[in-house]
C-alpha positions as CSV (number, residue, x, y, z in Angstrom):
1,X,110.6,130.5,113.7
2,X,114.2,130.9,113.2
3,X,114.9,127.0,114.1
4,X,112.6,125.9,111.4
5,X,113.9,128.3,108.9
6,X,117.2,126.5,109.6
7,X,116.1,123.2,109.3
8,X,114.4,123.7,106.3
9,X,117.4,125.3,104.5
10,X,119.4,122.7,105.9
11,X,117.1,119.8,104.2
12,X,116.7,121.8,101.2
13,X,120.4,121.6,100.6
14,X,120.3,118.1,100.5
15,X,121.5,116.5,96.7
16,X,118.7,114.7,94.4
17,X,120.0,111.4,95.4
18,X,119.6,111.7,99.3
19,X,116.3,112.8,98.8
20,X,115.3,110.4,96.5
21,X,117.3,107.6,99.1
22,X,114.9,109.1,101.4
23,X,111.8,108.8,99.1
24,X,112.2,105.5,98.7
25,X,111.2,104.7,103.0
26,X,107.9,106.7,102.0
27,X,104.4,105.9,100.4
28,X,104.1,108.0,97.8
29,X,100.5,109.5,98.6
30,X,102.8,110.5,101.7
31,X,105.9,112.0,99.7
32,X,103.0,114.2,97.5
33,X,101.3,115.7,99.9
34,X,104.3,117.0,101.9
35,X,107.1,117.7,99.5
36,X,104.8,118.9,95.9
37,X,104.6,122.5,95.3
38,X,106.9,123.4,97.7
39,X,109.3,124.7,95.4
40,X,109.8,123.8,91.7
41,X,113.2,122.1,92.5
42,X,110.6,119.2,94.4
43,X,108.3,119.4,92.1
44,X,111.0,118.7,89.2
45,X,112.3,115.9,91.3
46,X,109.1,114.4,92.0
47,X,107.8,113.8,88.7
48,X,111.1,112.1,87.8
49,X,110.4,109.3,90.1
50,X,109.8,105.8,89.0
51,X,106.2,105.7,90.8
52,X,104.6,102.6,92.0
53,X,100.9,103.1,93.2
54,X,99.1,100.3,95.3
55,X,95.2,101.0,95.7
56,X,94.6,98.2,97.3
57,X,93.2,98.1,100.7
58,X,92.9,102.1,101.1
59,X,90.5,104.5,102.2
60,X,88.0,106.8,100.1
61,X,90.3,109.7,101.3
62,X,93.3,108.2,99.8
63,X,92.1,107.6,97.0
64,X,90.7,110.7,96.3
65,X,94.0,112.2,96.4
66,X,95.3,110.0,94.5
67,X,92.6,110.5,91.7
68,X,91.7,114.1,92.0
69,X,95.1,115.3,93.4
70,X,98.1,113.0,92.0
71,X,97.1,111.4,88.7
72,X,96.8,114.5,86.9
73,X,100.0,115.4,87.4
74,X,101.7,113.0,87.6
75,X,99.9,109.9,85.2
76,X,103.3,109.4,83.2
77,X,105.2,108.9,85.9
78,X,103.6,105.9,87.4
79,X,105.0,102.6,86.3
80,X,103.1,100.1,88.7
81,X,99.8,99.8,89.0
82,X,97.5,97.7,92.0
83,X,93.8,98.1,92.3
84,X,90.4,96.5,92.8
85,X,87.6,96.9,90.7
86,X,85.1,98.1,93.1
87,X,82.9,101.7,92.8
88,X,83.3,101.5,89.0
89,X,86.5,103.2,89.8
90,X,88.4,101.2,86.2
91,X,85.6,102.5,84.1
92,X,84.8,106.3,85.6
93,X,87.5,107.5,87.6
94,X,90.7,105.8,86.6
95,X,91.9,106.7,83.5
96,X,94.4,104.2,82.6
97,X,94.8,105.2,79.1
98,X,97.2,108.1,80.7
99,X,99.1,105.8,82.3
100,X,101.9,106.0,79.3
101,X,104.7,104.0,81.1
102,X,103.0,101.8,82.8
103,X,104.9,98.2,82.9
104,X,103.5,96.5,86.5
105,X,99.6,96.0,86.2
106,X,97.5,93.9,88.4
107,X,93.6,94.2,89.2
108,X,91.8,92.1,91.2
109,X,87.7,91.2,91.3
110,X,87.8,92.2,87.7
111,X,83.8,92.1,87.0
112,X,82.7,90.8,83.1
113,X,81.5,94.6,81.8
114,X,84.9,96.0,83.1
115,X,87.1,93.7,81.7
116,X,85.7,93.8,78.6
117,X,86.3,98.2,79.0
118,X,90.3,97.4,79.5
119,X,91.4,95.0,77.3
120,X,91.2,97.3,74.3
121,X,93.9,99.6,76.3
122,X,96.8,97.1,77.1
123,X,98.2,97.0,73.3
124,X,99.0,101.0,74.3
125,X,100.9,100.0,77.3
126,X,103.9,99.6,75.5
127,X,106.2,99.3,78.1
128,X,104.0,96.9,80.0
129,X,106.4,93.8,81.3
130,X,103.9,92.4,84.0
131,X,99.8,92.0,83.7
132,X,98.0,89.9,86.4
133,X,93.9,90.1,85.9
134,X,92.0,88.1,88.5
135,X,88.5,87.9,88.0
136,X,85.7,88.4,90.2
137,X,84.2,85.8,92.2
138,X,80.8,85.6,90.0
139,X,80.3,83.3,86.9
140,X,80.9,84.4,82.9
141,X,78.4,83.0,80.8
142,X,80.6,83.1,77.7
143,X,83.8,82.3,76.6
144,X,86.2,84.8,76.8
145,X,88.5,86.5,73.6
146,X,91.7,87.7,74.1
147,X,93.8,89.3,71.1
148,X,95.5,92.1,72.1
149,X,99.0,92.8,71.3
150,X,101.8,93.3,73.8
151,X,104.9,93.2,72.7
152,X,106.9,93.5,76.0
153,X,104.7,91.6,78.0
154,X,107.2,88.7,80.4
155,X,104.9,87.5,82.8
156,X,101.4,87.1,82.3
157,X,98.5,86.2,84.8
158,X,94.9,85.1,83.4
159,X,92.9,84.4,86.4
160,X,89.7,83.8,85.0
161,X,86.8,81.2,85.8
162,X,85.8,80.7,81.9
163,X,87.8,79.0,79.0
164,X,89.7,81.9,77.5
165,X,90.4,82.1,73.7
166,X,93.1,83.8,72.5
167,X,93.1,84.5,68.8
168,X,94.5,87.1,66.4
169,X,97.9,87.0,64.4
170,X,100.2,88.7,67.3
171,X,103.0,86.7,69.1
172,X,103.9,87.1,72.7
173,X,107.9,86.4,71.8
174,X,109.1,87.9,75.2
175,X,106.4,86.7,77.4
176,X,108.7,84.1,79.7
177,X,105.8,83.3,82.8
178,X,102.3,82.2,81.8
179,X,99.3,81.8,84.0
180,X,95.8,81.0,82.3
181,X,92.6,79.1,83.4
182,X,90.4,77.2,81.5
183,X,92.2,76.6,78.8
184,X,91.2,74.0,76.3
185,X,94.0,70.8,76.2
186,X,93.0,70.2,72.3
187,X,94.9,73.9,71.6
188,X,97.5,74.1,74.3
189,X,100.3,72.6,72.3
190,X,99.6,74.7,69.1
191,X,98.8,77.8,71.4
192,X,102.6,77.5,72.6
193,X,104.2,77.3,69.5
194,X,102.2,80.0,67.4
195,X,101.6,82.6,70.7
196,X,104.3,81.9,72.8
197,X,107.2,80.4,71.5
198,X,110.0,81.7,73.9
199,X,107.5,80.4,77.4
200,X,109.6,79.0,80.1
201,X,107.4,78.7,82.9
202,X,103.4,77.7,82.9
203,X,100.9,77.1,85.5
204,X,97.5,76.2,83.9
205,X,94.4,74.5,84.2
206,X,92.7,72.8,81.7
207,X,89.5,72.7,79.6
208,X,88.3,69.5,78.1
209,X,84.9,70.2,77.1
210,X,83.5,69.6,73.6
211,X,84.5,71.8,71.4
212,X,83.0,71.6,67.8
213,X,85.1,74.6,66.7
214,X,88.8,73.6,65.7
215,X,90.8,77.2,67.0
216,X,94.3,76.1,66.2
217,X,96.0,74.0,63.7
218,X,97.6,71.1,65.1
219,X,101.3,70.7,65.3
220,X,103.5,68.2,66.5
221,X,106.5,70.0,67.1
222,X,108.3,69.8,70.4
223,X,108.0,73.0,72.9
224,X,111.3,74.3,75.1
225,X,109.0,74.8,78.0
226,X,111.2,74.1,81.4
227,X,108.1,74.1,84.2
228,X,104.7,73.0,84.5
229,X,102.4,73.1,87.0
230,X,98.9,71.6,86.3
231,X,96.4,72.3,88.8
232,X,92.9,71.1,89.2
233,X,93.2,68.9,86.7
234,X,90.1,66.1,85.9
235,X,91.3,65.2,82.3
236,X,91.9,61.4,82.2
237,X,96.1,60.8,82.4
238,X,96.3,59.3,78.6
239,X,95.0,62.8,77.2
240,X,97.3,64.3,78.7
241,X,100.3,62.6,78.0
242,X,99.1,62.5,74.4
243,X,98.2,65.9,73.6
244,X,100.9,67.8,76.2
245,X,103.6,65.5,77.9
246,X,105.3,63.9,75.3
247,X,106.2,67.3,73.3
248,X,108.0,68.8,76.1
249,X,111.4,67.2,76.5
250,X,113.2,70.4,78.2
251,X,111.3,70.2,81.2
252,X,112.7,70.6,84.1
253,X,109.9,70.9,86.5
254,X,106.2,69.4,86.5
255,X,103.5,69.8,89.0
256,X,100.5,67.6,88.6
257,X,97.3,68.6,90.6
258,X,94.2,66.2,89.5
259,X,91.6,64.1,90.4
260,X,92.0,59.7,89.4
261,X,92.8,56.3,90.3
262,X,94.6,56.7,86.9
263,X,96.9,59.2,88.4
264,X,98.4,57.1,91.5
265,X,100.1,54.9,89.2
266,X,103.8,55.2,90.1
267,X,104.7,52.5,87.0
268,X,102.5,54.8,84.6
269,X,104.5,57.7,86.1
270,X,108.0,56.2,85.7
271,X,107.4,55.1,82.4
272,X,106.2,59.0,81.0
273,X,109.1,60.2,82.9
274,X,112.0,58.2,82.2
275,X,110.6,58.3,78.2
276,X,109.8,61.8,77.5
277,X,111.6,64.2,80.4
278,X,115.4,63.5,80.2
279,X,115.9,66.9,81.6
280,X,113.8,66.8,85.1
281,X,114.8,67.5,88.1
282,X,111.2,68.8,90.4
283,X,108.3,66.1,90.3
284,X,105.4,66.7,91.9
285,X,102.1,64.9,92.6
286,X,99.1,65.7,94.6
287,X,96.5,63.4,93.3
288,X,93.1,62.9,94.7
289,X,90.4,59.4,93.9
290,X,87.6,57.9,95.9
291,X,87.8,55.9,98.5
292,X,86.4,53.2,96.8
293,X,88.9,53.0,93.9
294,X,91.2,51.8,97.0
295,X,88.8,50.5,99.8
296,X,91.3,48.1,101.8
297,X,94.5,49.1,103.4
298,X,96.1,46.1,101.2
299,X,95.2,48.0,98.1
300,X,96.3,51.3,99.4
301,X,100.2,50.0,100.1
302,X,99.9,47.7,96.8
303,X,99.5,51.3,95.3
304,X,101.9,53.2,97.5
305,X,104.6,50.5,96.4
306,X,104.1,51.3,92.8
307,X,106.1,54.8,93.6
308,X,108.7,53.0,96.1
309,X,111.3,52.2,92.9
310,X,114.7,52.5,92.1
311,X,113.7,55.2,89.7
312,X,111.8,57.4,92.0
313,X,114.3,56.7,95.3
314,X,117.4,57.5,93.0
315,X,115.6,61.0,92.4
316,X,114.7,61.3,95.9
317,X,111.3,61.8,94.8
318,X,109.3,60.0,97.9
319,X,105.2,59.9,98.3
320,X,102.4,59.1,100.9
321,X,98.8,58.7,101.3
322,X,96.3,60.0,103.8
323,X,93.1,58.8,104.6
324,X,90.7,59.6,107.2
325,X,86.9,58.2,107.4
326,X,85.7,61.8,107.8
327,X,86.6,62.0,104.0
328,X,85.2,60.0,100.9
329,X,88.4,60.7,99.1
330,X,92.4,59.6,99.6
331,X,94.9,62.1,98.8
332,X,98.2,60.7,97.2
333,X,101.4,63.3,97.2
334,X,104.6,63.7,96.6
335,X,107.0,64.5,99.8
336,X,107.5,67.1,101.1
337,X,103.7,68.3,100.7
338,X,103.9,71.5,98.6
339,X,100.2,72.3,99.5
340,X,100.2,74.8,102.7
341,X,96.6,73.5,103.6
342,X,95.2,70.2,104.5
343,X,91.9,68.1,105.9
344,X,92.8,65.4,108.7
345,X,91.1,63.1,111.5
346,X,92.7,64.0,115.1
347,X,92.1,60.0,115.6
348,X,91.7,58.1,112.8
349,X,94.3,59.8,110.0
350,X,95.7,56.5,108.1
351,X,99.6,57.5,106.5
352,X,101.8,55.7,104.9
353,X,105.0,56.6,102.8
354,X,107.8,55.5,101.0
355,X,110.0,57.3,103.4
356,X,110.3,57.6,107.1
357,X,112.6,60.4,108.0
358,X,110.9,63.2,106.7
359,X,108.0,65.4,108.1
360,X,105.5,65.4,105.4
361,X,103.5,68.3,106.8
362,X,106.3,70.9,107.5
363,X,104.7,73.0,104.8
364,X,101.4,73.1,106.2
365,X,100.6,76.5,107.5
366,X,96.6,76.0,107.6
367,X,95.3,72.7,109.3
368,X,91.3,71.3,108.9
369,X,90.8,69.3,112.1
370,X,87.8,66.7,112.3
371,X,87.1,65.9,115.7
372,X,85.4,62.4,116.3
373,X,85.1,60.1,119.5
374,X,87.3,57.1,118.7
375,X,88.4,53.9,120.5
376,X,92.1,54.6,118.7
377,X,94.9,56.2,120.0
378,X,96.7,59.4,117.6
379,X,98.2,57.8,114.5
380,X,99.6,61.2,114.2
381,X,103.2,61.9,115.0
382,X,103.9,64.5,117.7
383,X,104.0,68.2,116.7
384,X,103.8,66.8,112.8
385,X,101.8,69.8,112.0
386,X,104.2,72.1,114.2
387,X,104.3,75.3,111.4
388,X,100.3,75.5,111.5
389,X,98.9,78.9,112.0
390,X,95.4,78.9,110.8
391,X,93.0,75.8,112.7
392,X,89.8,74.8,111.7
393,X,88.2,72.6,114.2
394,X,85.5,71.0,112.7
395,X,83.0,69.3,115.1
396,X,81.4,65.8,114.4
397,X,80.0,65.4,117.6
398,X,76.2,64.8,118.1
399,X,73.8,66.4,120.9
400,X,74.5,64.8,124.3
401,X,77.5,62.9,122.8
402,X,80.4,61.9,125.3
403,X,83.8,63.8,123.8
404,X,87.4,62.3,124.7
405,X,88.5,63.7,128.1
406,X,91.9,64.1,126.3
407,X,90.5,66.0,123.7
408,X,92.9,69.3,123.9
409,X,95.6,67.6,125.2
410,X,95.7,65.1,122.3
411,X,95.1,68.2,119.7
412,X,98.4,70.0,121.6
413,X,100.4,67.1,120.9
414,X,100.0,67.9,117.1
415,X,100.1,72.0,117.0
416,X,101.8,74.3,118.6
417,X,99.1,76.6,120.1
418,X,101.9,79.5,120.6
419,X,102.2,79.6,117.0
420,X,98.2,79.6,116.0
421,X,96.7,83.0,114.5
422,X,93.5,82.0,113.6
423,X,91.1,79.4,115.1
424,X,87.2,78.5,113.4
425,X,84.8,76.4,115.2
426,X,83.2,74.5,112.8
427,X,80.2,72.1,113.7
428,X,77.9,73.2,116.7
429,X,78.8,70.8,119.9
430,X,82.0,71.2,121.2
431,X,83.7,71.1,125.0
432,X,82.1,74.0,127.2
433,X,86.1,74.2,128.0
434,X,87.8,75.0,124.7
435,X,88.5,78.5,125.3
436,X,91.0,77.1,127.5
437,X,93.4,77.2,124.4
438,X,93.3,81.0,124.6
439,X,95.7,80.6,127.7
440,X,98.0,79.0,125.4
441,X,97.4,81.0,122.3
442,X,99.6,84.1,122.3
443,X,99.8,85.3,119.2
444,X,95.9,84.8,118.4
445,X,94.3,87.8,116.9
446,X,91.4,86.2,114.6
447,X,88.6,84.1,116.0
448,X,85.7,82.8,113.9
449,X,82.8,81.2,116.0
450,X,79.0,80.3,116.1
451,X,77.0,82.5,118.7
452,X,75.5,79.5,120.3
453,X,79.5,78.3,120.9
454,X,80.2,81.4,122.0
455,X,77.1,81.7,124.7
456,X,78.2,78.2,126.1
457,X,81.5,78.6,126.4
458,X,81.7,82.0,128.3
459,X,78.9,81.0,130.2
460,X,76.8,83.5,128.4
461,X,79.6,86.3,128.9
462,X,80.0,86.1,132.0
463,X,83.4,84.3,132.1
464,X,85.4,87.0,133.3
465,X,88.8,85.6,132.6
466,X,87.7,84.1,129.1
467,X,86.0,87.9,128.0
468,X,89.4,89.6,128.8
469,X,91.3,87.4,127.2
470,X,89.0,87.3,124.0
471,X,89.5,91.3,124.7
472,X,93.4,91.2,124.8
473,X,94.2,88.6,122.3
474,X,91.0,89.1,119.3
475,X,91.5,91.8,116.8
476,X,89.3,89.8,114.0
477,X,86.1,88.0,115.9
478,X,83.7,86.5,113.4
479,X,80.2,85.4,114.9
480,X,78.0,83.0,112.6
């Protein structure tokens, strides 16, 4: 009794700023429910914390406390905010409009009715610096209207799957980072000067169906905008160079994501560049057409040499194509590949690029393997996709098919299996042996598979090596 008493006294002696050192290692449902109402010199110091609350990912009884215990006390203290709209929780438990110095908010799996329940609060955030809003996973039928006011808002994430409007006479003059879906490419240009004149930095995608309503005057002025990224884009290239990239002559970055022949045209390309951006220095293309647009292998390197320039080599900006007959499409990108995921062919993945020493895939962390019989030997350069840790092995074999002896052996000689956390099996005819890769896959833990792959290759269960390894290794097993 006596020990504790001391040690107590001894932590209780402790100055404001070694507790609050200490505070700082702690969650704070954790530093709550052990250090509030002990004594009113903790409690004091408690509700002068900065508090950052994450309700993502937690259980029922956390967030109990949280709601029932913590909020009430201690609302105006939070200034971060993370949670999922699931339960209702946004519309009957969580009262954000007592979150008074609230300046971090992000909510995922936003659903239509709830959304349309917080909008009305953010104009009384007033300290809010950082909103991120992603919605849920099903459609909205309508547009959506956005014309709240926030005056301190910096960076700003839209995630939503429907054009968004934003009307209303307020400005955004401090708002520096901009992310927004579906926007319409007739307004962009006047939306940046009249909403957010001060943007640096904006990742979009665009909207380019009819719209009968004009929402913004035109204007021709030009934007100080220093980075764009582009992403999904199908908008033919001459819209956008007309209505966007010739009134943005500060940029310093742009990132192109779309879909078009009239995209892989490295003499277009130099042309809009060298006119309009005297100020770049990133350039990045990942563009993606039919196969038929360039069906020969003569056409493909006709197209490829259209980027192989003095311009583009003296900005080391290099590019490459990939095609593989398991895909109707060819992908055209700029090197390195900023994409962490790709599709390829184990056998028969064509490449080509305007640059040799360089390993185009040293960014890919998530690898779609089609596996085919094939009378070729790997086109693929040894351990080129030596960073992957998600595989997908997608099967293309048929019933009764022979599959190449070297199957494994040939897929080793592109991954690293010591570094793979994640393997699917796609497809439903594959080796009875695969499982031998769990004797090379240490750090495995998730392992999706169909139960018919699974019955054939334990030997329905009663591999005893295979089931202790699935035990030892597999934390996440997924059985389709």
């Amino acid at each position: 009794m006596f020990t504790n008493q001391t040690s107590i006294s001894k932590f209780d002696i402790l100055p404001n700023e070694i507790l609050l050192e200490i505070f700082e290692y702690l969650p704070t449902v954790n530093i709550f429910e052990i250090f509030f109402y002990l004594n009113p010199r903790y409690n004091r110091l408690l509700l002068s914390i900065r508090l950052r609350i994450d309700l993502l990912n937690i259980s029922k009884q956390v967030f109990d406390y949280y709601n029932y215990s913590l909020f009430p006390i201690a609302s105006q203290c939070i200034i971060s905010l993370r949670c999922e709209d699931v339960f209702d929780r946004l519309i009957h438990h969580i009262h954000l409009s007592n979150f008074i110095s609230l300046e971090y908010l992000t909510i995922t799996n936003i659903k239509k009715s709830t959304l349309q329940y917080i909008i009305p609060y953010l104009n009384k955030f007033t300290n809010l610096i950082y909103l991120n809003l992603q919605i849920s996973t099903g459609l909205i039928n309508n547009e959506l209207y956005f014309e709240e006011s926030m005056p301190s808002i910096e960076k700003c994430i839209l995630n939503f799957n429907k054009r968004i409007i934003i009307e209303g006479n307020q400005c955004y003059s401090n708002l520096k980072y901009l992310t927004i879906n579906q926007y319409h490419i007739n307004d962009l240009l006047s939306f940046l000067h009249i909403y957010t004149p001060q943007l640096r930095h904006l990742t979009i995608t665009l909207n380019d169906e009819y719209n009968s309503k004009q929402l913004l005057p035109k204007i021709e002025n030009k934007h100080s905008l220093e980075s764009l990224i582009i992403k999904e884009c199908h908008i033919p290239f001459s819209r956008i160079e007309q209505l966007i990239l010739i009134s943005l002559p500060y940029l310093k970055r742009l990132h192109i994501n779309a879909i078009g022949i009239d995209y892989a045209d490295g003499r277009q390309w130099q042309r809009v560049l060298s006119t309009y951006f005297p100020c770049l220095i990133k350039f990045k293309l990942y563009i993606t057409f039919p196969e038929e647009d360039a069906s020969t292998p003569i056409l493909r390197t006709q197209l490829l040499k259209t980027f192989e320039t003095i311009y583009f080599l003296s900005h080391n900006w290099y590019f490459a194509f990939l095609h593989h007959p398991s895909s109707s499409n060819i992908d055209l990108f700029s090197l390195p590949l900023f994409n962490n995921k790709i599709h390829a062919n184990l056998y028969d993945t064509y490449i080509e690029k305007t640059i040799n020493d360089i390993n185009i895939f040293e960014n890919i962390n998530e690898l779609s393997l089609f596996l085919t019989n094939s009378n070729e030997y790997l086109k693929l350069s040894k351990s080129c996709f030596s960073n992957v840790k998600n595989l997908k092995l997608i099967s293309r074999f048929q019933f009764n098919e022979r599959q190449p002896r070297t199957l494994f052996v040939d897929i080793s000689n592109l991954i690293i299996f010591s570094k793979l956390e994640s393997i699917e099996f796609i497809g439903n005819y594959f080796p009875s042996t695969s499982f031998i890769l769990l004797d090379y896959t240490t750090k495995l833990q998730s392992l999706s598979i169909s139960f018919l792959n699974l019955i054939q290759m334990t030997k329905t269960l009663t591999d005893q090596h295979i089931c202790q390894q699935l035990t030892k290794l597999i934390k996440h097993l997924k059985i389709t």
